[in-house]
C-alpha positions in Angstrom: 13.4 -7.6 13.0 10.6 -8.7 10.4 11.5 -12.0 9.3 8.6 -11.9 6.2 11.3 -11.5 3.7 13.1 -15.0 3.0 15.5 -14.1 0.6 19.0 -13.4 2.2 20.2 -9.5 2.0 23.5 -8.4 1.3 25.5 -5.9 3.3 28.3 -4.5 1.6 31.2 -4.4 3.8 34.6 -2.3 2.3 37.8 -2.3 3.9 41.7 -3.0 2.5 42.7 -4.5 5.9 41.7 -8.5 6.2 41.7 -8.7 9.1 38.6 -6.1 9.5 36.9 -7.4 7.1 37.1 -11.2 9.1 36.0 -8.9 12.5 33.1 -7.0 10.9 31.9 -10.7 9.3 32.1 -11.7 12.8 30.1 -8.7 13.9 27.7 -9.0 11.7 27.0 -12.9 10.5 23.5 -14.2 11.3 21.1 -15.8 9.6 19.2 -14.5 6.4 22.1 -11.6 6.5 24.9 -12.2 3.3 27.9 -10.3 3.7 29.6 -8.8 0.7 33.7 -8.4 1.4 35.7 -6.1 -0.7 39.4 -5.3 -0.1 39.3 -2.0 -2.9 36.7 0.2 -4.5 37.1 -1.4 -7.8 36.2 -4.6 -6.1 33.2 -2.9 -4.5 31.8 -2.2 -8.0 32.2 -5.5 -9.6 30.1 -6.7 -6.1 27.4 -3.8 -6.9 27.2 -5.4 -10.4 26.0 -8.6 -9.3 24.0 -7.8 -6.4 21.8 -6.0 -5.1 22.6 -4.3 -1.5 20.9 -3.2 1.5 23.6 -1.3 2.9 27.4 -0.4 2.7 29.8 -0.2 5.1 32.9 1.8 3.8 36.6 2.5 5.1 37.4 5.9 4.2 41.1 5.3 3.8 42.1 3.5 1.3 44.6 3.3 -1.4 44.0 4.1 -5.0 40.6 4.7 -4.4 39.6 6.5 -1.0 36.2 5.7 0.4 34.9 9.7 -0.5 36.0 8.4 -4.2 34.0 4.8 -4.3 30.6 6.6 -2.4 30.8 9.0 -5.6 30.9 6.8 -8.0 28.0 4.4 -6.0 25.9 7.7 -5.9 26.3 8.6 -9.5 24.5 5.6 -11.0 21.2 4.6 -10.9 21.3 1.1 -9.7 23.0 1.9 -6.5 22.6 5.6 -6.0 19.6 4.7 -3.0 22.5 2.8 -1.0 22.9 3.8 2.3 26.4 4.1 3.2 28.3 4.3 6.8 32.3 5.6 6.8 34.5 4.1 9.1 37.4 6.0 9.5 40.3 5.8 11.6 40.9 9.5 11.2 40.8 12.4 13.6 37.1 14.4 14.0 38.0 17.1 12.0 34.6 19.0 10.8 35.7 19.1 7.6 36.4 15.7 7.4 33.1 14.4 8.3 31.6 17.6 6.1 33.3 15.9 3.3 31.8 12.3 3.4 28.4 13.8 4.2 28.7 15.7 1.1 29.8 12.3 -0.8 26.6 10.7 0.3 26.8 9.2 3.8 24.4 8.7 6.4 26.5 8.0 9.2 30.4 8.2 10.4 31.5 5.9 12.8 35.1 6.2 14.1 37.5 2.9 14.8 37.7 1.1 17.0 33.8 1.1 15.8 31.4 0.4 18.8 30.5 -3.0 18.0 27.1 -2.8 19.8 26.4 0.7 18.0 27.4 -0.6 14.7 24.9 -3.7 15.2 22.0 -1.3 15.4 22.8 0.9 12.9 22.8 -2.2 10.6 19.7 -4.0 12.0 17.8 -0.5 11.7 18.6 -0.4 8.1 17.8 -4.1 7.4 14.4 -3.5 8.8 14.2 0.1 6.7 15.3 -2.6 3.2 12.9 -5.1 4.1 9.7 -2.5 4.5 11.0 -0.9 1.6 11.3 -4.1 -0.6 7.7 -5.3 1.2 5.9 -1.8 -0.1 7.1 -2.9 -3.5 6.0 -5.9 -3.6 2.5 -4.6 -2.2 2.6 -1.9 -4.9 3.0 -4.3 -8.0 0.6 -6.6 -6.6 -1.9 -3.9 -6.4 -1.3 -2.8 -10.1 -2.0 -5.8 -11.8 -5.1 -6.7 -9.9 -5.7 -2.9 -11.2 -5.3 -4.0 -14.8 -7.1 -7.1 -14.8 -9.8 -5.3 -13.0 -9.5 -2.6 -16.0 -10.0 -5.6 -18.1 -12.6 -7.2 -16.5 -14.5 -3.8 -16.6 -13.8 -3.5 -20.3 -14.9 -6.7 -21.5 -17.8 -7.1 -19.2 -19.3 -3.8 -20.6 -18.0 -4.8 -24.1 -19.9 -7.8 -23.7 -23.0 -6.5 -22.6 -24.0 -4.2 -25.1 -25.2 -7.2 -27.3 -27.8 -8.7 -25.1 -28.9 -5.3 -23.8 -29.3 -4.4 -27.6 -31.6 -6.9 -28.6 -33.8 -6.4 -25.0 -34.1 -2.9 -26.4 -35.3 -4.0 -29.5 -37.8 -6.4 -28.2 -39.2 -3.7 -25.9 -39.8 -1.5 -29.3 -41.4 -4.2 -30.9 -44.0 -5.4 -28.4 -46.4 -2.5 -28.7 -46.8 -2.8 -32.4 -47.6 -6.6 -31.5 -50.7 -5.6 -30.0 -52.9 -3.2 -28.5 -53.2 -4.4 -24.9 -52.4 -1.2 -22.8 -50.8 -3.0 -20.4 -48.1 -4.5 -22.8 -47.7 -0.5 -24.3 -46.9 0.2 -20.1 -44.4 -2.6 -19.6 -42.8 -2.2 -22.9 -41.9 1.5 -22.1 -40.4 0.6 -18.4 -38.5 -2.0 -20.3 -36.8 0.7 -22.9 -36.4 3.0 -20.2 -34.4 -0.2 -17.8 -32.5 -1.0 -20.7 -31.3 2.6 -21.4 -30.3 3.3 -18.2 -28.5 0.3 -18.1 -27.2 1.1 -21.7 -25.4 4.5 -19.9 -24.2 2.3 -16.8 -22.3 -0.1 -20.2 -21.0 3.4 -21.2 -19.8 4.8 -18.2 -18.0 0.9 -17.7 -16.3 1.3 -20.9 -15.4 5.1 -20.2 -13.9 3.8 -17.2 -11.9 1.8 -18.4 -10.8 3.8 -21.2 -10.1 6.8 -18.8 -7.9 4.6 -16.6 -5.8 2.2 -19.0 -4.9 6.1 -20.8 -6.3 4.6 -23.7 -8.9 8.0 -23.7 -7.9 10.0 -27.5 -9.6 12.9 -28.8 -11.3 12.7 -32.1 -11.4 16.4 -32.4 -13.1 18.2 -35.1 -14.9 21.9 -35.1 -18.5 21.6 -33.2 -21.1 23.9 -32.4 -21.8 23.8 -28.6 -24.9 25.1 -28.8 -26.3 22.7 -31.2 -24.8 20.0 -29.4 -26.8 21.3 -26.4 -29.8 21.2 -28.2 -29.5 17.7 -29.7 -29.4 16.4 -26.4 -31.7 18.6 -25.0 -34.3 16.7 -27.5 -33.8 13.5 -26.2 -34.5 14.6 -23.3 -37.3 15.7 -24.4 -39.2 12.7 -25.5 -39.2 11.5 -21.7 -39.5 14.8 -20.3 -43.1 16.0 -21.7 -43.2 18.9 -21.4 -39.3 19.9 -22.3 -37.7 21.9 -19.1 -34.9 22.7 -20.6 -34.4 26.6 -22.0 -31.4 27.2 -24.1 -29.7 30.1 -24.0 -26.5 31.4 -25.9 -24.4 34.4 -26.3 -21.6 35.4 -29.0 -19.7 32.2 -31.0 -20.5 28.7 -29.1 -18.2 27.4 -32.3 -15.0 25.0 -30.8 -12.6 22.5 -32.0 -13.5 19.2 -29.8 -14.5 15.7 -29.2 -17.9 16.0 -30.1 -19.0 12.7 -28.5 -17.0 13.2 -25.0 -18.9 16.6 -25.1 -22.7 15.0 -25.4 -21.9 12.8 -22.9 -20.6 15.6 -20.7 -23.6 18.0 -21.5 -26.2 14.9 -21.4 -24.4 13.7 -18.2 -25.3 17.6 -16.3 -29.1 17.9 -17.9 -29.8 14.5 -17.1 -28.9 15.0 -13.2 -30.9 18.2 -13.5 -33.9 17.2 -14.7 -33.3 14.3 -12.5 -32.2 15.9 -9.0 -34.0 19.6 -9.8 -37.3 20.7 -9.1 -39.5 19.0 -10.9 -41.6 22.6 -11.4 -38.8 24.6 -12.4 -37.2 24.6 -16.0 -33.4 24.1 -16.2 -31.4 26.9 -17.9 -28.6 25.9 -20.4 -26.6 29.1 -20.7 -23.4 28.9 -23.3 -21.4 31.9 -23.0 -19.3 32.2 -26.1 -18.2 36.0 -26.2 -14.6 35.2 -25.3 -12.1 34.7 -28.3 -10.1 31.7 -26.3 -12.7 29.6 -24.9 -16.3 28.6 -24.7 -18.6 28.5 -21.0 -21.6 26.3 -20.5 -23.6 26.9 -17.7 -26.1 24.3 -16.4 -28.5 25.9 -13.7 -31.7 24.2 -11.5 -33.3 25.2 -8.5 -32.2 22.6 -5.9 -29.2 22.6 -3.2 -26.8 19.9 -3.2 -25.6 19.5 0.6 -22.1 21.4 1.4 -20.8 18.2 2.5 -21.2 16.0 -0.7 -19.9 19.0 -2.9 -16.3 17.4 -2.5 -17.0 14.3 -3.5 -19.0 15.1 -6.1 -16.6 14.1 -8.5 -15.5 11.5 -7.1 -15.7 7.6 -9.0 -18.4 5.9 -7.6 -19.5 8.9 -5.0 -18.6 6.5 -2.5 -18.1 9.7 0.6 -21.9 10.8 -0.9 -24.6 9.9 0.6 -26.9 11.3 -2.2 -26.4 8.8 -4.7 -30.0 6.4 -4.0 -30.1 2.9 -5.2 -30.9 2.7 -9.1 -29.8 5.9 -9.7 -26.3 4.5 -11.6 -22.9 3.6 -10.9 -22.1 7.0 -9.6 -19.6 7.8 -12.7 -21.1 10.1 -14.9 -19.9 13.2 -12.9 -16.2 11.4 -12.9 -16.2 10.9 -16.4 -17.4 14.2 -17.1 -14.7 16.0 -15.1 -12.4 13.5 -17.4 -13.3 14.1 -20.6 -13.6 17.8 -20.0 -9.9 18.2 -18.2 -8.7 16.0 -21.4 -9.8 19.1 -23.9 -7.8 21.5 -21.2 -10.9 22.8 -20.1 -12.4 22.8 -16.2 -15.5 22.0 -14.6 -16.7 23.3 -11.4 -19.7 23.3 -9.4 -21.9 25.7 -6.8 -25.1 25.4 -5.0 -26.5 27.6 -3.1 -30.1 28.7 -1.4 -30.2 31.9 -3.3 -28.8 30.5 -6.7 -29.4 27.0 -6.7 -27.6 24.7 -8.2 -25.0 25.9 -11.7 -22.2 23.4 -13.3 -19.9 25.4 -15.0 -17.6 23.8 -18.0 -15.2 26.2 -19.8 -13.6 24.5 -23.0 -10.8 26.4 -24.7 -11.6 27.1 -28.9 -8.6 24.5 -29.4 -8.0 21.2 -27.0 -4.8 21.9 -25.0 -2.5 18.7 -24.4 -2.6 17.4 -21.1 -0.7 15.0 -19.0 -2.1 11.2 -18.8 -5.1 11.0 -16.4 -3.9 9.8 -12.9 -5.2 5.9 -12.4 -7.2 7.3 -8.9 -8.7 9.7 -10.5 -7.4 12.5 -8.8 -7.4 16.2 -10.3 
């Protein structure tokens, strides 16, 4: 029996006879093992009040309340409706009997004179089931708050970081109009572009964190998809000489939505197109807004992501992927994405093929639907 659990556990032992109850406590006594002795069912309850049990033993026949009577009233609260419970009857086998207390709750019948060597296994086999039980919650809370102060360190730490990395960016603007050396104009502009790509890993920190402590709200307010797309399809622009990316769209691209989530979303997709694409080929934006419940967005380069890292694509930190390369991020973007577009009600999907290449699809409905809390693990 696992011994890693110090505090003593309580069986609950129910009989109206004394003298049973002094042979079961004989039975049964050992160390780190507390045994609870009731002579009624009313006395049961007042026991189940107090304590907290691993297991009851119950004597079917008894008067004013029966054993089928007290197991009803154990399984109809909360506290102690996970109890197991063992009848001990001195009772024929009738089938109906035994149908009875199995229908009240039990897990086991045992007929008197009980087996004394049966009866200690049954016990020590639900001592050991308590113990894991109690172990796997003390595992489970332990796990959640290293979970939150991990949320908190995340938030903080990316909180925190914004003001340095905001005056490194400004520096880096300011060098080149300090003077004319080319090589100062070359080492300024790998400093802006450091600093922004560490200015979206700080994003994707704090969207994290937001995401997981269910702290992520909609600020919704009607938007124009396809002006979105373009806005972001200029900034792009201005490290992407010439632009790449042609816009295409189709009936009304007009939505209710969080119009920042949604640039991150679309920047998120034409920044690992541009990125992961051929560099020859343009990348196609195509917003498809000729249904009256919902807007498409299609995001197409030539390229094939392998079959096997499509599944994980999604994933927080891509950590089954073996694309993601050093310096190419924390491997959230695509997470985030997923995140922010479920939170609208909407999906995103992805394909890749030879033929096609590759095309992320995100449908948005005209009005955000409510959804349930993100899951903590991320899952879908």
């Amino acid at each position: 029996m696992n011994t890693a659990v110090t505090a003593p556990i309580n069986i609950l032992i129910v009989d109206d006879i004394a003298q049973n109850l002094t042979a079961f406590e004989a039975l049964l006594a050992r160390p780190g093992l507390t045994l609870l002795k009731a002579s009624s069912g009313a006395q049961a309850l007042e026991l189940l009040l107090v304590h907290e049990v691993a297991l009851a033993l119950i004597d079917v026949q008894m008067p004013n309340m029966d054993g089928f009577e007290l197991a009803e009233l154990i399984r109809g609260s909360e506290r102690t409706r996970a109890i197991p419970l063992i009848f001990l009857t001195a009772a024929t086998r009738e089938r109906g009997y035994s149908f009875r207390g199995y229908e009240a709750g039990a897990v086991d019948f045992m007929y008197k004179p009980v087996d004394g060597q049966a009866l200690v296994s049954k016990v020590n086999v639900f001592v050991e089931l308590y113990q894991q039980k109690k172990q796997m919650t003390r595992q489970l809370e332990e796990l959640q708050r290293s979970l939150r102060l991990n949320e908190m360190f995340t938030a903080v730490l990316g909180h925190d970081l914004r003001t340095p990395l905001s005056v490194v960016m400004n520096g880096a603007m300011l060098l080149p109009m300090m003077t004319d050396h080319p090589k100062v104009a070359v080492t300024a502009q790998r400093i802006q572009s450091s600093a922004r790509r560490m200015a979206q890993m700080v994003d994707q920190l704090l969207d994290l964190a937001r995401i997981r402590s269910g702290e992520m709200r909609l600020r919704a307010a009607p938007a124009g998809l396809d002006e979105l797309c373009r806005a972001i399809a200029d900034e792009f622009q201005a490290v992407d000489q010439p632009s790449r990316v042609a816009i295409e769209c189709v009936g009304d691209a007009r939505c209710v939505c969080d119009a920042g989530m949604v640039s991150q979303v679309l920047s998120n997709l034409l920044g690992n197109a541009l990125m992961h694409g051929e560099a020859a080929q343009p990348v196609r934006v195509e917003i498809d807004g000729t249904a009256p419940d919902q807007v498409a967005i299609r995001v197409c380069n030539h390229g094939v992501i392998a079959a096997g890292q499509l599944a994980c694509l999604f994933e927080p930190y891509q950590q089954g992927c073996e694309s993601r390369k050093s310096g190419q991020g924390l491997g959230l973007g695509l997470y985030t994405a997923r995140m922010f577009v479920q939170a609208h009600g909407g999906d995103i999907a992805v394909r890749s093929t030879a033929e096609e290449g590759t095309v992320f699809s995100v449908t948005l409905p005209r009005e955000p639907r409510p959804q349930p809390r993100p899951r903590p693990d991320g899952a879908a």
